[in-house]
C-alpha positions in Angstrom: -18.6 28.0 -6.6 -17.0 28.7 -3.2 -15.0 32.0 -2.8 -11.6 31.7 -1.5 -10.3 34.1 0.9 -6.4 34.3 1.7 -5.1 34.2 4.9 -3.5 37.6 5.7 -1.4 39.0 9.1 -2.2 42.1 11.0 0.1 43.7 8.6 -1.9 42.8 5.3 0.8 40.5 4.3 -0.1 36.6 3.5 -0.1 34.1 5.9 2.9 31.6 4.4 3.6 29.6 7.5 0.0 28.9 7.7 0.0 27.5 4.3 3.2 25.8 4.9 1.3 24.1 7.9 -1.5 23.2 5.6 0.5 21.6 2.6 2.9 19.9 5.6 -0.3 18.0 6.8 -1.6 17.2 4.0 1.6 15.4 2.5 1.7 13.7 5.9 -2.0 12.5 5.3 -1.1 11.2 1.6 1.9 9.5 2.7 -0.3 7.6 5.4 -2.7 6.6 3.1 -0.5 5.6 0.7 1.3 3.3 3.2 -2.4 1.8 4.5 -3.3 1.3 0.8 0.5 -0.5 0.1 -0.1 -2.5 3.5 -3.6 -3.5 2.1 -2.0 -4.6 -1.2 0.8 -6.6 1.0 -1.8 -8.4 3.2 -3.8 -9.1 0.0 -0.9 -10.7 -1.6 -0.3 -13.0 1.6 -3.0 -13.8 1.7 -3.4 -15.5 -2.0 -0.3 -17.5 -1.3 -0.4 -21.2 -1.8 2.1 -24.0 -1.4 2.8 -26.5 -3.2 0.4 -29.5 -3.5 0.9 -32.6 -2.4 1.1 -33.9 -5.7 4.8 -32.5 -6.3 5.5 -35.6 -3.9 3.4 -38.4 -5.2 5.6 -41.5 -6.7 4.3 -42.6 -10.1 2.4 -45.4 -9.6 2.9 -47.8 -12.5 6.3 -47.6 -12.4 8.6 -49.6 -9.8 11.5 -46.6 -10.0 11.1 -44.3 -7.0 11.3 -41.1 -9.5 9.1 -38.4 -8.0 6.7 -36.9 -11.0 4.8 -33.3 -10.9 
């Protein structure tokens, strides 16, 4: 178990700018990794992406009617 020791001015008092420091960084950290992981996800997504098949366009072929059949 680690011991945790407070931050603490000349005065004795606590340190809360430090701490505010601390907790800013760290919420600028999570909000980077949450946008890399959201990217990630994005680029994933792309990436799976298919268009149609040629198929969609193919003319039935016993029949003399130029409907287009999926």
């Amino acid at each position: 178990m680690t011991e945790h020791t407070t931050r603490r001015l000349a005065d004795g008092s606590i340190d809360f700018s430090h701490y505010r420091a601390e907790a800013n960084r760290l919420q600028q950290e999570a909000k980077i990794r949450a946008g890399l992981s959201l990217w990630q996800l994005l680029l994933s997504g792309i990436a799976y992406f298919k268009l149609p098949q040629n198929r969609w366009m193919r003319r039935q072929a016993s029949s003399r009617s130029s409907v287009l059949v999926a």
